[in-house]
TORSEDREN-551224 format. One record per residue (C-alpha): residue in one letter; x, y, z. Coordinates in steps of 0.001 Angstrom, whole numbers. Layout:
TORSEDREN-551224
R   res         X         Y         Z
R     A         X         Y         Z
...
END
This chain:
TORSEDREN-551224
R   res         X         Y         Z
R     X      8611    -27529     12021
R     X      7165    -30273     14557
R     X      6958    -27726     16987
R     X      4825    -25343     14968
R     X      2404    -28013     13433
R     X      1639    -29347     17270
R     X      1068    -26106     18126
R     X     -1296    -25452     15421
R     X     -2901    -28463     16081
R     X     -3406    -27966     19983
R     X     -4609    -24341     19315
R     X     -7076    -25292     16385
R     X     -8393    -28694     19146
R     X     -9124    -25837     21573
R     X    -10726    -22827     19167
R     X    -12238    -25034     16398
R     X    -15847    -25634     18610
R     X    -15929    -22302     19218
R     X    -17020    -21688     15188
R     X    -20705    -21134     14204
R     X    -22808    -23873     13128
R     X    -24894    -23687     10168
R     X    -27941    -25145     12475
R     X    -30464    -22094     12249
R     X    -32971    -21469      9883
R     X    -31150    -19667      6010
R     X    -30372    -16480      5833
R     X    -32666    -14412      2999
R     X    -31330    -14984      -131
R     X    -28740    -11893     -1079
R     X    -28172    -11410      2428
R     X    -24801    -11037      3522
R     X    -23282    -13133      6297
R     X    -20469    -14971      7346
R     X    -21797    -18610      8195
R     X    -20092    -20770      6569
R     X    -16462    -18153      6062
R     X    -13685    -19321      7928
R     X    -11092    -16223      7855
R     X     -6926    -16955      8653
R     X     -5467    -13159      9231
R     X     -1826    -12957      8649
R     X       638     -9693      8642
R     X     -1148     -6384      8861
R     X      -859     -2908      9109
R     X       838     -1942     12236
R     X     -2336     -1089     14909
R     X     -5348     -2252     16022
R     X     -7104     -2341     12427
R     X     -6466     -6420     11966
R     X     -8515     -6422     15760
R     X    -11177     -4374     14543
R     X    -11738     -6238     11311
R     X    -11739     -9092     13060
R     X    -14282     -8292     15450
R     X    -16883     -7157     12681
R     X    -16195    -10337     10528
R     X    -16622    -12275     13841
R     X    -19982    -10375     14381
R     X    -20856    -11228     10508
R     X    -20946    -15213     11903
R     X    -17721    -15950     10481
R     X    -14763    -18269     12264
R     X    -11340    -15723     12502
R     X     -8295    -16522     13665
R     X     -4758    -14685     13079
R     X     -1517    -16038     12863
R     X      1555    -13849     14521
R     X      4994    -14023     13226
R     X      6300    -11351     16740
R     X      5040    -10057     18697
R     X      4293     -6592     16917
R     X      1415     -8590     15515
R     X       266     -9879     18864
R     X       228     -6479     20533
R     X     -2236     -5087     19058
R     X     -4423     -8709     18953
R     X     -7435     -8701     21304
R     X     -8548    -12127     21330
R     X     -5647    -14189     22761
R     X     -7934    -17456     22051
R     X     -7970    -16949     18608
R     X     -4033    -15624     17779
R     X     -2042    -18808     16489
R     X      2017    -17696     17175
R     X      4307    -18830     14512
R     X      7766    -19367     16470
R     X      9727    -21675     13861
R     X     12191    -20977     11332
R     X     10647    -19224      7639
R     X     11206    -22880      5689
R     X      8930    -24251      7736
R     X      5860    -22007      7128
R     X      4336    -23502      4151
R     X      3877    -26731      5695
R     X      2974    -24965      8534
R     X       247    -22729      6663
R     X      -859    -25859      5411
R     X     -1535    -27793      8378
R     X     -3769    -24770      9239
R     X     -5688    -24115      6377
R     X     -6439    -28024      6432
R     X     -7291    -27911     10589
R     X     -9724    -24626     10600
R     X    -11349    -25789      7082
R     X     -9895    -22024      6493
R     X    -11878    -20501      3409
R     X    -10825    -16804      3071
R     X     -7321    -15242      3974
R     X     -6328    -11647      4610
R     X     -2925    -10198      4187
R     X     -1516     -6383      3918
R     X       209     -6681       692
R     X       973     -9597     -1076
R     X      4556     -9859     -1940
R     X      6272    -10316      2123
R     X      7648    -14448      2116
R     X      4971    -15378      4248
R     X      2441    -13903      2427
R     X      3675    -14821      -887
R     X      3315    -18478       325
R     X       -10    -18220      1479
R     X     -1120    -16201     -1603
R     X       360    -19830     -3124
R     X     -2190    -21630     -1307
R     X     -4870    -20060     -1943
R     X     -4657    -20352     -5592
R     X     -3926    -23966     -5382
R     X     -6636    -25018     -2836
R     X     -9090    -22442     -4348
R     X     -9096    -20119     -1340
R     X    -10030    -16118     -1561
R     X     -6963    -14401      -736
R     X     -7801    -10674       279
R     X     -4912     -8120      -245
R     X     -5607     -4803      1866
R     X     -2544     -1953       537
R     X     -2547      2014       677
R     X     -4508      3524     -1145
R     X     -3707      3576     -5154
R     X     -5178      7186     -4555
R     X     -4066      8329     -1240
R     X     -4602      9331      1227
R     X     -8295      9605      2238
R     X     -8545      5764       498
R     X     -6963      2342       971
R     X     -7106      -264     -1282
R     X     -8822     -3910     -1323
R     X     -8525     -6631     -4031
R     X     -8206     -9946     -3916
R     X     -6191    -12215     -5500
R     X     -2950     -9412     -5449
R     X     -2072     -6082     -5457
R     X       353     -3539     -7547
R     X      1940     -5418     -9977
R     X        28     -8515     -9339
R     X     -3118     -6868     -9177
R     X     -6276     -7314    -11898
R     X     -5919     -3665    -12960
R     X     -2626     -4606    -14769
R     X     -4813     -6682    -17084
R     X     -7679     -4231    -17236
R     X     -7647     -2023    -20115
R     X     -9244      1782    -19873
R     X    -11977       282    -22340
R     X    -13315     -2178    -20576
R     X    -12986       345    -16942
R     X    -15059      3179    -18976
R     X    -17871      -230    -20194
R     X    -18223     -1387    -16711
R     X    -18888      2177    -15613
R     X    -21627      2922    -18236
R     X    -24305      2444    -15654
R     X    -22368      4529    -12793
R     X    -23326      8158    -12589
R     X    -21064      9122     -9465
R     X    -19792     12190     -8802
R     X    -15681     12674     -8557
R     X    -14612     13507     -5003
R     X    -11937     16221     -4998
R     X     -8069     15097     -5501
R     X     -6711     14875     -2072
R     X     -3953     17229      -555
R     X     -2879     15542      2267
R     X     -1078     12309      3630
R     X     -3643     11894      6709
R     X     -2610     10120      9933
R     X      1361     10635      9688
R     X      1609     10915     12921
R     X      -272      7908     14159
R     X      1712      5974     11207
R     X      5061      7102     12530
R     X      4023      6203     16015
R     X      2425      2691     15421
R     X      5515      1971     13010
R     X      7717      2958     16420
R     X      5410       709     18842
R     X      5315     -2467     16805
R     X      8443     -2441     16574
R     X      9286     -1909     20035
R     X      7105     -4591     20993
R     X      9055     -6884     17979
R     X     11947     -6066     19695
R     X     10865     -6680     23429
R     X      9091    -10223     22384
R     X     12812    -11107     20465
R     X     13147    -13980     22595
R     X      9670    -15761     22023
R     X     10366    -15754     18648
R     X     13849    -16366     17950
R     X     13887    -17185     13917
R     X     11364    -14315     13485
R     X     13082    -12666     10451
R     X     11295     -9428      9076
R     X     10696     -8905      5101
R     X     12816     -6058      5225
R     X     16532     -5987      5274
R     X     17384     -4429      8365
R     X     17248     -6032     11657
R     X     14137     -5067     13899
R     X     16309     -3137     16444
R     X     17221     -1090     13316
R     X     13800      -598     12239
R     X     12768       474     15831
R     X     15816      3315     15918
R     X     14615      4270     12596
R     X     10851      4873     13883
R     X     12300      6568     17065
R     X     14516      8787     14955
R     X     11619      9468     12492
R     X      9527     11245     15489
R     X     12791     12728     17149
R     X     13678     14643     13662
R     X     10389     15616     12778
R     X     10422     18979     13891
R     X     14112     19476     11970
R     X     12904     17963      9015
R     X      9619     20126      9291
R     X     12150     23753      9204
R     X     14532     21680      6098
R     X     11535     21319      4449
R     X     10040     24885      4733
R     X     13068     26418      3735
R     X     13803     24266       668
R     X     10251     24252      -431
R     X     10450     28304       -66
R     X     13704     28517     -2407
R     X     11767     26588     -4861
R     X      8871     28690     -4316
R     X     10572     31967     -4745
R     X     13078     30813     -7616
R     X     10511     31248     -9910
R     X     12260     28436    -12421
R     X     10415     25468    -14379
R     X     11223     22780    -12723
R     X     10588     18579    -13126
R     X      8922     16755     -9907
R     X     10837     13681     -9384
R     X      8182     11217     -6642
R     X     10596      9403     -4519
R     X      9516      6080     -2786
R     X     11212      3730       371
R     X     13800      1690      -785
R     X     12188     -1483       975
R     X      8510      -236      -590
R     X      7477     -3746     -2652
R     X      6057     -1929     -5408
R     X      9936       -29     -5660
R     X     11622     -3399     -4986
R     X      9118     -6060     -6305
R     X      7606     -4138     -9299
R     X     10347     -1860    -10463
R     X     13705     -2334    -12168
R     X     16014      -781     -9743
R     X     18585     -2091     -6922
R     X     18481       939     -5385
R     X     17467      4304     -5007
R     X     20849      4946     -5948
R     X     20588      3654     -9105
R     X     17255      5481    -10061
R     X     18709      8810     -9032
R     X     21380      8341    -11104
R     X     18984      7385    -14231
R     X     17393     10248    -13614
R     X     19795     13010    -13113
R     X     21311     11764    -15998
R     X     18213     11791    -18329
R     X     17459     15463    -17129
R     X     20866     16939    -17311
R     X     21207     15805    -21324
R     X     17609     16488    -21832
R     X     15971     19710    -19901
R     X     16616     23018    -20811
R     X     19256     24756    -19360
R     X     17121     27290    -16987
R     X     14786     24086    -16039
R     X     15397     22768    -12313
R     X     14753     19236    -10986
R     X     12921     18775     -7097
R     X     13023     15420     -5617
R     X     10368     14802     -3229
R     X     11438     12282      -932
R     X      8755     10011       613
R     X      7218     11459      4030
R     X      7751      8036      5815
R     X     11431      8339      4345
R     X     13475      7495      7454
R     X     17520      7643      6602
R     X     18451      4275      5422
R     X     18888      4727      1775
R     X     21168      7639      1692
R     X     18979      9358      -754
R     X     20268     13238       121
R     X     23929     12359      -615
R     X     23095     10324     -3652
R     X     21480     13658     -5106
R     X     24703     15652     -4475
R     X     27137     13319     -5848
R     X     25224     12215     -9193
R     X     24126     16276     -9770
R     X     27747     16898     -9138
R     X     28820     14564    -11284
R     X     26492     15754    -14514
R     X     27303     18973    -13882
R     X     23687     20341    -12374
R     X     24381     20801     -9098
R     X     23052     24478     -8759
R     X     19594     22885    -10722
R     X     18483     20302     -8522
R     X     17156     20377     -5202
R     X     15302     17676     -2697
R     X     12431     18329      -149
R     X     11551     15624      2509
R     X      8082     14814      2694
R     X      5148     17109      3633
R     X      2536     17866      1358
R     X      2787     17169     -2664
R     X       132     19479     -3586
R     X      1599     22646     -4011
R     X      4999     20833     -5332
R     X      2483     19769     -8010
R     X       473     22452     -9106
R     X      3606     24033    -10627
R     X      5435     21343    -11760
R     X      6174     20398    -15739
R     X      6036     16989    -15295
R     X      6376     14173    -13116
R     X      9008     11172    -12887
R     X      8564      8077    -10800
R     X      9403      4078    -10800
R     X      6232      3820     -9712
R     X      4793      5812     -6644
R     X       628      6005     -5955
R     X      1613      9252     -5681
R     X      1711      9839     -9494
R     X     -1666      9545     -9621
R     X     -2010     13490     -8331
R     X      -344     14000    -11284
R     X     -2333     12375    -13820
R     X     -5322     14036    -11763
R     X     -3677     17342    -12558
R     X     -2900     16655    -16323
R     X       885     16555    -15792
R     X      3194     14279    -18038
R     X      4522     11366    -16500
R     X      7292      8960    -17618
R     X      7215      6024    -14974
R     X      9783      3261    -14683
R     X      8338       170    -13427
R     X      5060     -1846    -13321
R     X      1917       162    -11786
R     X     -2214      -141    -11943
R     X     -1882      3635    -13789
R     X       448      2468    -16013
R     X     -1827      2463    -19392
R     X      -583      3972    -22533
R     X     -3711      6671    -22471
R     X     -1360      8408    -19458
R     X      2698      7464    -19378
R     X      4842      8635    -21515
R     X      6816      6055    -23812
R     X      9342      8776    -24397
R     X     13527      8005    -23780
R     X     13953      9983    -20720
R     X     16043     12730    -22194
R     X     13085     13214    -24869
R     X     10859     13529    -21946
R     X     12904     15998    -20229
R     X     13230     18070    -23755
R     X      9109     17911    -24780
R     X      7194     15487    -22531
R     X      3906     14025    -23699
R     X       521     14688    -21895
R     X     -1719     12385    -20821
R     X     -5088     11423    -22099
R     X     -6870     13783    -19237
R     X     -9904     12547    -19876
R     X     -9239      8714    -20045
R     X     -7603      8874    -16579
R     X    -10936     10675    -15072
R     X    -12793      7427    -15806
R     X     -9822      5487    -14584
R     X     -9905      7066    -11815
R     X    -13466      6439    -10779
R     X    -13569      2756    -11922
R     X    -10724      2477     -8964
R     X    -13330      4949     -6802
R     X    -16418      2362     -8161
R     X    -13852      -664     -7090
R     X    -10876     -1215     -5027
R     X    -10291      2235     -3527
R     X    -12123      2829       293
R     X    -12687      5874      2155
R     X    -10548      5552      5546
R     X     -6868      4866      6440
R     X     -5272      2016      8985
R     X     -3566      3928     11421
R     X     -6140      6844     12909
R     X     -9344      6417     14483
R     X    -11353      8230     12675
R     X    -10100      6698      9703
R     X    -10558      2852     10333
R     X    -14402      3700     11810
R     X    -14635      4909      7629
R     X    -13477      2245      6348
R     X    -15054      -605      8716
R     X    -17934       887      7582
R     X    -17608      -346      4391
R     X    -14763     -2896      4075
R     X    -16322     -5916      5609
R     X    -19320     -5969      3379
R     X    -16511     -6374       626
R     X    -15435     -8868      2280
R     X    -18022    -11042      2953
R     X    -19150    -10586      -519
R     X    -19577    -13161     -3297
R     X    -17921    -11284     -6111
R     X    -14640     -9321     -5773
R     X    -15363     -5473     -6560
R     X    -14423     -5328    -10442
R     X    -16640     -8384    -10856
R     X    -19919     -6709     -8835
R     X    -19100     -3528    -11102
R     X    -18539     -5450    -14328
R     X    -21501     -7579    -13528
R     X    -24271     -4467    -12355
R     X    -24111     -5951     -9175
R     X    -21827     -3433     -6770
R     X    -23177     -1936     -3506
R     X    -23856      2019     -3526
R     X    -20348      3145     -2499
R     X    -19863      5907        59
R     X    -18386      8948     -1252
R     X    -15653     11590       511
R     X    -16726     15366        19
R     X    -13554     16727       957
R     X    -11913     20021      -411
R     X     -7985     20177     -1177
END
């Protein structure tokens, strides 16, 4: 741990003049500016969007720096003066963090998700030393929206508290109209292909940063065959799923929707009562063969970043097989949910943001673990056979206002990995940021921003 505190401590010696003085005359009162902020970036999403926040909050008047734990995260880092490497083993981070937070006076910090080691330790901090911990995630309602909150996200977000009565009194002074539910993922490709060039560079900086160890459990030269794999198969994955979504097209059958997620996902393994994705298929299958009519099918829709390490296909076969329903149940990898959807009974998941499509299309849904939509006005509380046999609706109207308070709140047009995308959401996230109140305060409190709006058509 020496080793990384001296560092720390030479790096912050050299950077820590270089922050803005509060010399000049006061800003107007309500004005929003970052004198004063003093903002410690950890692990983002793979790209440049950490850079380009960075830039804007530096532009604000605010101190940034960003701590890398590879060098994925310094690869796509502009400002070499102002990256702080982390090169010693995991137990040493907290006192490591904490050296830093006290040597940059460090008063806001940033993470993408909240539930990694690292970041769980600084989320630690910041509650004890009073800090604002900012927690960027995809979008609860994907995929023209990413999320910000602070203080957690998922399971340990503020929605989990929030009932839909006190979402539909915040918005009584909000007259905003709905955008249209979105149809498709967005930048896959530039997802896929960031994943695959972090973790190339992860694996080419090995040697710099020998007790890196990622939050995942497969080594980084797994994860980067994975990525490179991903992109290889795409086009044979692209034919699978055409054919397998055209069987279910043409076999004019009811059918169930099951949402699949990644095995590593943290809301599946942080937020969610299954191992595996073993395990839940098995649940599942199970549940529908003693519970679905007999001419009722199941689809599994596997995840579109779903990359072959959770043998998800095989589990299928072998639990189907083994309740007797092999001839009912089919999978499809990835592509687009919407059409899956608009014909589907209902909808089963642990806990995917993708179940919000379904609650946005008045489906039943019976999820498994802890989510934001998880209120009583839209899951079912039904045994999973009973579900299967007569699900419950959901309270279509409760989750409309639901759905805007996240709109109102934590949800932001844009994505991480294209372009296009993070020039839509710079444009809005860093006035979050900088602001006094988190967003369900400012909504709660009559004091949130006019919120830019998609206009987009499914």
């Amino acid at each position: 741990m020496a080793g990384a505190v001296r560092f720390i401590e030479e790096r912050g010696a050299a950077v820590a003049a270089s922050g803005r003085s509060d010399s000049g005359p006061a800003p107007p009162a309500g004005r929003l500016t970052g004198d004063g902020r003093r903002f410690l970036l950890l692990q983002g999403p793979h790209g440049p969007f950490f850079a380009s926040l960075a830039t804007m909050l530096g532009r604000a008047g605010a101190g940034v720096w960003r701590v890398g734990f590879n060098q994925g995260d310094r690869a796509f880092w502009t400002d070499a003066a102002r990256f702080i490497s982390f090169r010693d083993r995991p137990e040493d981070w907290p006192a490591a963090l904490a050296t830093l937070l006290d040597r940059q006076a460090v008063t806001d910090i940033v993470v993408y998700g909240d539930t990694r080691p690292v970041h769980a330790a600084a989320a630690a901090a910041a509650r004890a030393r009073g800090l604002t911990l900012h927690v960027f995630e995809e979008g609860y309602l994907r995929p023209y929206w990413v999320t910000y909150e602070r203080g957690g996200a998922n399971g340990n977000s503020r929605l989990m508290d929030l009932t839909v009565r006190e979402m539909q009194a915040a918005l009584a002074g909000c007259d905003t109209r709905l955008p249209d539910a979105p149809a498709r993922w967005g930048d896959m490709r530039q997802h896929v292909l960031l994943g695959a060039l972090y973790h190339a560079a992860v694996l080419a900086g090995s040697r710099r940063y020998p007790h890196f160890r990622s939050h995942r459990e497969l080594s980084v030269p797994g994860e980067f065959v994975l990525h490179l794999r991903r992109l290889l198969l795409m086009p044979a994955h692209a034919a699978e799923r055409f054919l397998a979504s055209r069987r279910i097209r043409r076999g004019g059958f009811p059918y169930h929707l099951v949402l699949m997620q990644l095995e590593h996902d943290a809301s599946f393994r942080d937020h969610g009562p299954f191992a595996s994705q073993t395990d839940f298929v098995a649940v599942v299958i199970e549940g529908f063969a003693r519970g679905a009519p007999a001419h009722h099918h199941l689809v599994f829709k596997a995840h579109p970043l779903e990359d072959g390490r959770a043998p998800i296909a095989a589990a299928i076969r072998r639990a189907a097989a083994a309740a007797g329903v092999a001839e009912r149940v089919h999978l499809v990898r990835g592509g687009k949910l919407a059409a899956l959807l608009d014909h589907a009974r209902s909808a089963v998941t642990v806990n995917s943001t993708a179940a919000q499509q379904a609650l946005w299309r008045g489906l039943p849904l019976k999820v498994f673990g802890r989510a934001v939509y998880a209120k009583p006005e839209f899951v079912s509380s039904q045994p999973l056979a009973d579900f299967f046999a007569a699900p419950t609706r959901p309270d279509r109207r409760a989750y409309r206002d639901f759905r805007r308070y996240l709109l109102e709140t934590s949800q932001i047009p844009g994505s991480f990995y294209g372009a296009r995308g993070r020039r839509e959401l710079l444009r809005q996230v860093v006035d979050l940021l900088l602001a006094a109140e988190d967003p369900y305060d400012a909504l709660r409190d009559g004091k949130a921003a006019p919120r830019q709006q998609l206009r987009l058509v499914t």
